[in-house]
N, C-alpha and C positions, 0 to 999 in steps of 0.2 A: 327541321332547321334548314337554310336556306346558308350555303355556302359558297364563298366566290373563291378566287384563285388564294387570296392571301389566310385565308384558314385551311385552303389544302396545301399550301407553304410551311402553314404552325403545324400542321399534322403532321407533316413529313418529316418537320426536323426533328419532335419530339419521339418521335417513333423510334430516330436514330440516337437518341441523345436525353432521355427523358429528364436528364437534372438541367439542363439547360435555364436559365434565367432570361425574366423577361427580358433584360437587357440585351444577353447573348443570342438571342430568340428574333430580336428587333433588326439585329444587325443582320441574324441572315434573309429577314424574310422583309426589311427593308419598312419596318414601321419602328413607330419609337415601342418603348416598352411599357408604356400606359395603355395603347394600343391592342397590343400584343395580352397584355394582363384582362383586358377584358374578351378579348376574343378565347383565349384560353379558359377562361372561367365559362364562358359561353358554351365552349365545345366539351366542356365537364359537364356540365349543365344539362347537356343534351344527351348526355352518354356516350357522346363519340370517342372520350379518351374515358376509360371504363380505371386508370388507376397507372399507378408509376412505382414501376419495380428496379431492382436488380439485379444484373443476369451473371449467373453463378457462371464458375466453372464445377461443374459436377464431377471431373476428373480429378482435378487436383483435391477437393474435398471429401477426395476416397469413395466414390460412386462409380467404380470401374466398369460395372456392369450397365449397358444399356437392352430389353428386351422388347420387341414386338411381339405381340402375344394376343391371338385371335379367340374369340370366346363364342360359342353358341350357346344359347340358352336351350334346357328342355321343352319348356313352355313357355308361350308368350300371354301377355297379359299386363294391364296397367298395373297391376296388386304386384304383379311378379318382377314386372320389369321396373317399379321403384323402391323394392327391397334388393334389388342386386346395386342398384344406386347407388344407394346407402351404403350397401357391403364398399362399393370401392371408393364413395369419397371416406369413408373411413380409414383408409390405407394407404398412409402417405409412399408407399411404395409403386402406385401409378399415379406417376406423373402424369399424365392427358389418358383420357380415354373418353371413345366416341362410337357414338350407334351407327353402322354402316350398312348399307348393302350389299348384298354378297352372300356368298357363302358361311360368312359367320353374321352373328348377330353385333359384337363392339369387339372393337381394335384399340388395345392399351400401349402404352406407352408405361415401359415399365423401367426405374431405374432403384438401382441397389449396389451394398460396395461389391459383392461378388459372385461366383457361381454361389455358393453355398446360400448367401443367403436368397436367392433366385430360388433354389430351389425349394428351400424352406416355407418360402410364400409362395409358391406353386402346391405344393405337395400340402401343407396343413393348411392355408387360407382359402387359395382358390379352389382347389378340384373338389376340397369338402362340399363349398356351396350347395346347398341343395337343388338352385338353381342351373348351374353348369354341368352341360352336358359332354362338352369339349374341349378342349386346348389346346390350341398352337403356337409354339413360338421359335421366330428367328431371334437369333442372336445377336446384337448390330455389333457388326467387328470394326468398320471405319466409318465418322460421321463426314460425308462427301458436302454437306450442306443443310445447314440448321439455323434458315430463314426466321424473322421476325419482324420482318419490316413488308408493310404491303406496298405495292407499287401503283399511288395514287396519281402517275402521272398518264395513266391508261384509260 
């Protein structure tokens, strides 16, 4: 899909703002809201806006616990490495996790309401794995910055 300035204007607001109305949408990015409504459907369309949530607070909803938690695998291998998949989109207790390079194989994003139960899914979930050979985890004591908005003016 082929984009000018006024769908990296819709992207940007909804990025900030996803309830936003075509209306309210129109006035920022300066087209009416008929406009707007089709450009939007457009950039759904293409997959650029992949879906519209909203953003919890995970503190107040008793998620005290935030963990980074680095994972090697014993062996790698397609068969192996899409049953540990599985293992953790089954576990609503990592929030993101991603295959990286480095010294581990994936870096979770792990939230829970607290030590205990941190440890409980460390200690009976993860380290059982058959797959897992390792684990490390920081504990995230202050969130300094917790981005969601990409900077499409670059």
């Amino acid at each position: 899909m082929r984009m000018d300035q006024f769908d990296l204007a819709i992207l940007d607001a909804l990025q900030r703002d996803g309830a936003l109305t075509n209306a309210a949408l129109g006035e920022i990015v300066h087209l009416s809201a008929s406009q707007c409504s089709r450009r939007r459907a457009a950039l759904e369309q293409a997959g650029l806006i992949r879906g519209y949530v909203a953003r919890l607070d995970a503190q107040m909803l008793g998620f005290g616990l935030r963990a980074i938690t680095r994972v090697s695998l014993r062996a790698h291998g397609q068969g192996r490495d899409d049953g540990f998949v599985r293992f953790l989109q089954d576990h609503p207790q990592v929030h993101s996790a991603f295959s990286v390079s480095g010294d581990a194989d994936y870096v979770l994003d792990i939230r829970v309401r607290d030590l205990e139960a941190f440890a409980a899914f460390i200690h009976a979930e993860l380290l059982p794995h058959p797959q897992v050979a390792q684990v490390r985890s920081e504990i995230v004591l202050k969130t300094l910055k917790d981005g969601q908005v990409l900077d499409l003016g670059g």
